[in-house]
N, C-alpha and C positions, 0 to 999 in steps of 0.2 A: 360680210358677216350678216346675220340672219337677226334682222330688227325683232323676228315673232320671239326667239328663244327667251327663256325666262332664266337662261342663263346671262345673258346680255342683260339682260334688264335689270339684274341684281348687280350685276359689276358696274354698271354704270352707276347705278345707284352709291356703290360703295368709291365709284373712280369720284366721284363727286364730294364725298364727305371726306377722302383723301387730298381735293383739292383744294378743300375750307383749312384742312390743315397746313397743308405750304405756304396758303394768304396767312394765316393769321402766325405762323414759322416765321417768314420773314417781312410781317408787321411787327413780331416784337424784338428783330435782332436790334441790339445797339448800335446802331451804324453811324447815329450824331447824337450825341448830350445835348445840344442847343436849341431853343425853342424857336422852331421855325414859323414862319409870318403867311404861309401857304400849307395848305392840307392837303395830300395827295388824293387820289381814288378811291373811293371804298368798291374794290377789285370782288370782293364777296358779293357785295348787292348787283355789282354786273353779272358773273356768272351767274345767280340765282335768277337773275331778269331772262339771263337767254337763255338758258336752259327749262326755262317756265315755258317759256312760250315757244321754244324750238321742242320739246318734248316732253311734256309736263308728269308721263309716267315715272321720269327717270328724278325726280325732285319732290317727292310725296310731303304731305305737310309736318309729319314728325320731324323728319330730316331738316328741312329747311329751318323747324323750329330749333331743335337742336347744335344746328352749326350756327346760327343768330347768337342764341343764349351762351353756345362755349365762347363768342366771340366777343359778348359783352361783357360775361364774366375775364376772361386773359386780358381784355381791353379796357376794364376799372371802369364801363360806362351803367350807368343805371341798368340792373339784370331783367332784363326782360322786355323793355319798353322797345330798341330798336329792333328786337326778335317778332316782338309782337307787329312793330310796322311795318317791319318786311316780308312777313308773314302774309300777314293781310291784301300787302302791294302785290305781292307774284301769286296770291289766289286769287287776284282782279285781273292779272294777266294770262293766269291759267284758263278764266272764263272767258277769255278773248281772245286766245289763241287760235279760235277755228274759225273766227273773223279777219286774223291779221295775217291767215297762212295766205294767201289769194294777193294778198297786198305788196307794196313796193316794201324796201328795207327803210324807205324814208316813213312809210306811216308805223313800222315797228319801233325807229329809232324815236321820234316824235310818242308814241303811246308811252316808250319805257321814259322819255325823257321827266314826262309830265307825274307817273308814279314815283317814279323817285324825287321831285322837285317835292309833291304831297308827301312820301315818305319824312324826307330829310324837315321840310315845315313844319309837319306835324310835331316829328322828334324835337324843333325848339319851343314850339309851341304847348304841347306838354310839361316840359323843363321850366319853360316860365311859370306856368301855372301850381308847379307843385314848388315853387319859390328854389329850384335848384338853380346853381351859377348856367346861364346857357355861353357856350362856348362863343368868341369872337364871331361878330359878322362876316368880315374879312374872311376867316378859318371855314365857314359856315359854305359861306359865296365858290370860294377857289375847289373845294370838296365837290361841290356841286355840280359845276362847269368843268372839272377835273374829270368828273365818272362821266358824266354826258359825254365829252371826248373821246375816254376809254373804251367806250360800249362799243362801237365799230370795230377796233382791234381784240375787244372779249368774242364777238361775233363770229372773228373770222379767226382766232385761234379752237371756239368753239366747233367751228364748223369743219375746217380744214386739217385741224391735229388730232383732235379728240371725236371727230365723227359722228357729232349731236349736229343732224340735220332735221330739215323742218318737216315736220309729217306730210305726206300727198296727199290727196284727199283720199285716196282707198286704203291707207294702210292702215293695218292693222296691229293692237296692242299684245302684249304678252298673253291674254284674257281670252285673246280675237276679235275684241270690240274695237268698232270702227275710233279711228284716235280723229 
């Protein structure tokens, strides 16, 4: 298929805000009542990181804000703050991307490790300061080192099923402008 078409690049667009919906579909099925001692992935903040940096036309900043905000409000988390930090994080990725395309999957997996480490601090770091409950250590720690984990199998479902590879150096955007 044909990276230039602006037909591609609106479905992708949209494959992507259909994807935010299946994470946060089955983040909120009930599948246990019981309050567990370990936090899974934030599976969202992966797909957003690889698709930043694997092709950051297909993830525009309304969008990403967007899928953040629907996730905080379904997810009863303070509306806006973790939109806004991820936000922030995959527009630092989006400016590094023509840095990080040339490079190993290890200085991608290390760059996104370290935005998300800032993301997720920031988000407790905030919550302390505005006197809200900031969630368990523990809960805080296992999330953390949970997505770090994740991120190589977002990558390579990224890359492999859904056909979000990493730009060449000559190709070109839906616009024509060098990506």
């Amino acid at each position: 298929m044909n990276d230039l078409s602006a037909t591609r690049l609106w479905l992708m667009r949209g494959a992507f805000l259909l994807l935010t919906m299946v994470i946060l579909f089955f983040h909120l099925l009930p599948l246990d009542t019981r309050p567990r001692t370990w936090a899974g992935p934030d599976l969202l903040l992966c797909f957003a990181c690889a698709w930043s940096l694997r092709r950051p036309e297909y993830v525009p900043a309304v969008s990403l804000a967007a899928a953040f905000l629907l996730a905080d409000l379904l997810l009863q988390r303070p509306p806006g703050l973790l939109a806004l930090l991820a936000l922030i994080g995959c527009e630092n990725l989006k400016a590094r991307g023509r840095s990080l395309r040339d490079g190993s999957f290890a200085a991608e997996w290390f760059t996104v490790a370290v935005v998300i480490a800032f993301i997720l601090l920031g988000y407790r770091v905030i919550l302390a300061l505005v006197l809200i409950d900031v969630p368990n250590l523990t809960l805080a720690a296992s999330q953390l080192g949970l997505t770090l984990l994740a991120y190589p199998l977002v990558v390579a479902i990224t890359q492999w099923l859904m056909g979000v590879r990493r730009a060449a150096p000559g190709d070109l955007d839906a616009l024509g402008q060098r990506v």
